[in-house]
C-alpha positions as a Markdown table, in Angstrom:
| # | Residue | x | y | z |
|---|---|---|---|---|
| 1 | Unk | -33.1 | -18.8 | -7.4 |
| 2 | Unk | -31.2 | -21.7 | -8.9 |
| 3 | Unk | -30.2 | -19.7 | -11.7 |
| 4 | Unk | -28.5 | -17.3 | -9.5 |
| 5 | Unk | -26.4 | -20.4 | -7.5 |
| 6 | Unk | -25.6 | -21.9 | -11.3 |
| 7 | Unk | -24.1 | -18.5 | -12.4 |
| 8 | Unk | -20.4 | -18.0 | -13.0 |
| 9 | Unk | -21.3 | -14.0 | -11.4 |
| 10 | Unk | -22.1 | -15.5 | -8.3 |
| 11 | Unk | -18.9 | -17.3 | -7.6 |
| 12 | Unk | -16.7 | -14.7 | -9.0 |
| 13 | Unk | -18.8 | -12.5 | -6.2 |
| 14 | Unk | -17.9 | -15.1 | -3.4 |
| 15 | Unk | -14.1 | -15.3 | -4.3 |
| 16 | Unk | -14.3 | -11.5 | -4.7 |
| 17 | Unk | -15.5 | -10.9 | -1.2 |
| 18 | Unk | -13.4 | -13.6 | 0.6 |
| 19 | Unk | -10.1 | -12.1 | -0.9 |
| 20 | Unk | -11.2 | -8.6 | -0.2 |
| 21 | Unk | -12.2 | -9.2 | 3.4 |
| 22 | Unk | -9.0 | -11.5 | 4.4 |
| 23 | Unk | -6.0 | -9.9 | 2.5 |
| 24 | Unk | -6.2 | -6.7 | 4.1 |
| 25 | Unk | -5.3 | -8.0 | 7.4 |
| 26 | Unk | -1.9 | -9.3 | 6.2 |
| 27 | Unk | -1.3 | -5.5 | 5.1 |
| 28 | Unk | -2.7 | -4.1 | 8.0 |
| 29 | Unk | -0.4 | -6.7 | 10.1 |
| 30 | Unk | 2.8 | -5.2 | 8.0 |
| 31 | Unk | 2.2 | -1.5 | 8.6 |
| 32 | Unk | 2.0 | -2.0 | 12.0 |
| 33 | Unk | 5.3 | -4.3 | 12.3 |
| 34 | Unk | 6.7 | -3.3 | 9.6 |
| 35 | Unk | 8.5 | -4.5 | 6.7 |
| 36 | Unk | 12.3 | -5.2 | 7.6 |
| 37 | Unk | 11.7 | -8.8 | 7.7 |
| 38 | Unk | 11.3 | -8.5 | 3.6 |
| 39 | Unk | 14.9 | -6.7 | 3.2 |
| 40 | Unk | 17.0 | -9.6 | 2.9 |
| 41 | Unk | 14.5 | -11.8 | 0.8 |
| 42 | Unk | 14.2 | -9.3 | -1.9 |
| 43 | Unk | 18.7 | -8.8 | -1.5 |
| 44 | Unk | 18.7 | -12.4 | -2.3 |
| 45 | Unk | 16.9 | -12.4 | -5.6 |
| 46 | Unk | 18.7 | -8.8 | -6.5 |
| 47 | Unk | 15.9 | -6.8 | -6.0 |
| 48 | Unk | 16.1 | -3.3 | -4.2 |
| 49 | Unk | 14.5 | -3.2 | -0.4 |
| 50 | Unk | 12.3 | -0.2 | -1.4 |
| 51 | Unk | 9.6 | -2.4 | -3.9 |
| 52 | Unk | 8.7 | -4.3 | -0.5 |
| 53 | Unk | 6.4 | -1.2 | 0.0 |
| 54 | Unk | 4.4 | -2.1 | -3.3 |
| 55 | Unk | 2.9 | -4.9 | -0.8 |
| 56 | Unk | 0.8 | -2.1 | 1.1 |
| 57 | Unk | -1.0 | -1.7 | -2.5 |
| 58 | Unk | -0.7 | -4.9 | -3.0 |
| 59 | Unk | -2.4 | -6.1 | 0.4 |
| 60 | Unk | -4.3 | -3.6 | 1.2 |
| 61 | Unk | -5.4 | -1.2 | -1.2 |
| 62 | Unk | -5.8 | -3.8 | -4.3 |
| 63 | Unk | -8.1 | -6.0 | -2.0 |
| 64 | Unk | -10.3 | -3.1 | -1.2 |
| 65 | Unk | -10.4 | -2.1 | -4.8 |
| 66 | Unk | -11.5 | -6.1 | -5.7 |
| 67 | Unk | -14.3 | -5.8 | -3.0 |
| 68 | Unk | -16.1 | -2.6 | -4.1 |
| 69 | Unk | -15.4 | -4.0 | -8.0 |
| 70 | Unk | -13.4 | -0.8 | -8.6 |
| 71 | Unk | -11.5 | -1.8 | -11.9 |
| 72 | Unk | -11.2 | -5.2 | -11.4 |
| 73 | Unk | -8.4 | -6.5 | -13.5 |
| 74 | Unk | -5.6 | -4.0 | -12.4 |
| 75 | Unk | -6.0 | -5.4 | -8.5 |
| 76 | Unk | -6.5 | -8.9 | -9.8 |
| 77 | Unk | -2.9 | -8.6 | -11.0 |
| 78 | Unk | -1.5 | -7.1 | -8.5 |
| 79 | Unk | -2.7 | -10.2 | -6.0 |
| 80 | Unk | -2.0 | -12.6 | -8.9 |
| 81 | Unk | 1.8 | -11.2 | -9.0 |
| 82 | Unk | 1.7 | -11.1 | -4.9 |
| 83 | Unk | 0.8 | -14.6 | -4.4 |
| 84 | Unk | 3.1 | -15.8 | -7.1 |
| 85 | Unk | 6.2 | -14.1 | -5.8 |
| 86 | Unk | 5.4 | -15.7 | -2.2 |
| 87 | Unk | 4.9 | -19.2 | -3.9 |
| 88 | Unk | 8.1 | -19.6 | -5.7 |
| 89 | Unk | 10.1 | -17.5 | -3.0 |
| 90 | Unk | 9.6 | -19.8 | -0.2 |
């Protein structure tokens, strides 16, 4: 047993499952309202209004993929670039 709370698997588990429970409901929260809140902040920094729907795979779908371990690494990025964008936009 303390091998298994000393491995590197069983955080990467933990942080896998916390992102992959609590990200989705952001997504879920901007299908239902919506996302014309995001049109002027990607019009500022040049960038079309239609790659503001790349945050439903982003938010929900990648998430989802990360929990189940479906090809972590593409999903991984996807967050990575997600929270990124959101840190240096604000």
């Amino acid at each position: 047993m303390s091998n298994f709370l000393k491995s590197n698997d069983t955080g990467i588990l933990i942080i896998r499952i916390a992102v992959g429970v609590l990200l989705p409901f952001h997504g879920i929260s901007k299908l239902i309202n919506g996302i014309g809140w995001m049109d002027k902040l990607l019009n500022e920094f040049g960038i079309p209004s239609f790659v503001g729907y790349g945050v439903f795979i982003g938010e929900i779908i990648a998430p989802i993929c990360l929990l189940i371990g479906f090809r972590t690494l593409l999903p991984g990025l996807s967050l990575q670039s997600i929270c990124l964008w959101q840190f240096f936009s604000y």
